[in-house]
C-alpha positions as CSV (number, residue, x, y, z in Angstrom):
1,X,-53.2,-136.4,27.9
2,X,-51.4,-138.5,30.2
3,X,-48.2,-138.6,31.2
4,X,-45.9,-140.3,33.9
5,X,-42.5,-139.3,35.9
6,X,-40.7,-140.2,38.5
7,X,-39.1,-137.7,41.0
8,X,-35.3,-136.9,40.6
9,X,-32.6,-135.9,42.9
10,X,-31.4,-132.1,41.8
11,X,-29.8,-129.4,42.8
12,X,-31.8,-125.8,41.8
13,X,-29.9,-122.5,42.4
14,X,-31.9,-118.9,43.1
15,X,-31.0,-115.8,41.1
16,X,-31.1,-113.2,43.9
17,X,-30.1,-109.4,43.2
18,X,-29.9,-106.8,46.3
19,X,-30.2,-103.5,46.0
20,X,-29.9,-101.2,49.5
21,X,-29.4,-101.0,52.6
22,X,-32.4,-99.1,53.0
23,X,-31.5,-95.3,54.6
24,X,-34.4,-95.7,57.3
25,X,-32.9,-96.9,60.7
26,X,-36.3,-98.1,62.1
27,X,-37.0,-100.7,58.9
28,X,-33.5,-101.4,58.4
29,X,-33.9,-105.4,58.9
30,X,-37.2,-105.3,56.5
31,X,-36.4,-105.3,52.8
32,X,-38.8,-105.3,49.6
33,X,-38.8,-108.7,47.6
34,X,-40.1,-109.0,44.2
35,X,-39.8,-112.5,42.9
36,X,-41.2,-115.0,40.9
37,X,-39.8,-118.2,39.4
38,X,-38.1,-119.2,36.1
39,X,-38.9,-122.7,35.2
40,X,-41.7,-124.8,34.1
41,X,-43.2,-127.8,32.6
42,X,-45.0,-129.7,29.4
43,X,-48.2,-128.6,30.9
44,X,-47.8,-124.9,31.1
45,X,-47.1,-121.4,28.9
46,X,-43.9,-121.0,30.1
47,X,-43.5,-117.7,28.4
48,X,-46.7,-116.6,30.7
49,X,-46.7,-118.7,33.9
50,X,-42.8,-117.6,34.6
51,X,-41.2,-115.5,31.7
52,X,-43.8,-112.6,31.8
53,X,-43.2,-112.5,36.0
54,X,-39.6,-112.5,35.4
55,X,-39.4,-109.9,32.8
56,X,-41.4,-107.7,35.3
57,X,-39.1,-108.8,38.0
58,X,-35.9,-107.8,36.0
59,X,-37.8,-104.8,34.8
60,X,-38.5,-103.3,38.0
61,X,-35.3,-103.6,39.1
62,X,-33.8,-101.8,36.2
63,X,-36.0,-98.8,36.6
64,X,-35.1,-98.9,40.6
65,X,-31.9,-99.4,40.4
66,X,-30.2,-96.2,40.1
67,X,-32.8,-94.4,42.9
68,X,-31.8,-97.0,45.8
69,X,-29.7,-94.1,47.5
70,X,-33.2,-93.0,48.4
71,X,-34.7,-96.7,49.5
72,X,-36.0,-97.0,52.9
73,X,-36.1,-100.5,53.1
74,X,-33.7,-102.5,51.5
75,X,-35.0,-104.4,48.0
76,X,-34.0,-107.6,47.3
77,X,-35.5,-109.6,44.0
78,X,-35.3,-112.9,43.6
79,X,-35.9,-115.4,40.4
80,X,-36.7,-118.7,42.2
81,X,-35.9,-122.1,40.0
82,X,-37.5,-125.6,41.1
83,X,-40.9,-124.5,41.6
84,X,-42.8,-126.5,39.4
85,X,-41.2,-129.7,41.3
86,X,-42.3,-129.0,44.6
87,X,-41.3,-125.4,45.4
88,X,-37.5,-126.3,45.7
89,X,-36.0,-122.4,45.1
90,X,-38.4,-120.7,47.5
91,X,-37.9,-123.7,50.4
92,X,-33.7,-123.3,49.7
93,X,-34.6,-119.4,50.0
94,X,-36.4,-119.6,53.2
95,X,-34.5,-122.4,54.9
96,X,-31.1,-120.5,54.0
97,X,-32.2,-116.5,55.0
98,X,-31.3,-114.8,58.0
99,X,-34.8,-114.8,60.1
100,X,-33.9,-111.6,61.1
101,X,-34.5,-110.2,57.0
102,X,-38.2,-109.5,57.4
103,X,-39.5,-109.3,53.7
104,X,-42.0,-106.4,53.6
105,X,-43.8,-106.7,51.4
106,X,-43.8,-109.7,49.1
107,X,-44.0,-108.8,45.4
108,X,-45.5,-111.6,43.5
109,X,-45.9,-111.2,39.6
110,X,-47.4,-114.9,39.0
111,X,-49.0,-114.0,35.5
112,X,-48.5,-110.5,34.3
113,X,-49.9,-111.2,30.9
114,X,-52.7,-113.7,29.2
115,X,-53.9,-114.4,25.8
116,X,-57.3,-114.8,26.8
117,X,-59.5,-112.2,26.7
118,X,-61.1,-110.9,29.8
119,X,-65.0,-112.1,30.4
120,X,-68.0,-110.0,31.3
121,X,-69.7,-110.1,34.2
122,X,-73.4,-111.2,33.8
């Protein structure tokens, strides 16, 4: 295969959901992110390499979502877009948050799901 492009000026916007504060005084600048990114490209599984971190992205939030009374750390998730072009949602994200946010931990879901079946070990 062999294909050709040429970069393009865009704008790429972040879907960010917060849940919290966190109840916990000594953690209250730290938060939980789960994230993962929603776009791809002619080379990929989108529906693998994106969708299937996303959907465990959104999931986990549902199932959180009414228990954040008890969080002690605040949880934000966050659907970065751009990434396949050089990591443009995660670079807005970072340039544009508050330092003083400490994520803790990061939550990545890169590929939650594969078609191929695992191999054995020899």
């Amino acid at each position: 295969m062999h294909t050709t492009g040429r970069p393009v000026a865009s704008h790429c916007f972040n879907v960010v959901a917060d849940f919290g504060p966190g109840t916990n005084e000594s953690v209250a600048k730290e938060m939980n992110l789960p994230h993962r990114h929603l776009d791809s490209h002619h080379n990929t599984i989108g529906a693998l390499d994106n969708l299937s971190g996303c959907a465990c992205v959104v999931e986990l939030c549902r199932i959180l979502a009414p228990h954040q009374q008890h969080f002690e750390r605040g949880l934000r998730a966050v659907i970065f877009t751009g990434e396949e072009y050089g990591y443009l949602g995660s670079r807005n994200y970072m340039a544009s948050t508050p330092m003083s946010l400490t994520p803790s931990p990061w939550i990545s879901t890169s590929i939650a799901c594969s078609p191929r079946r695992p191999r054995a070990s020899p």
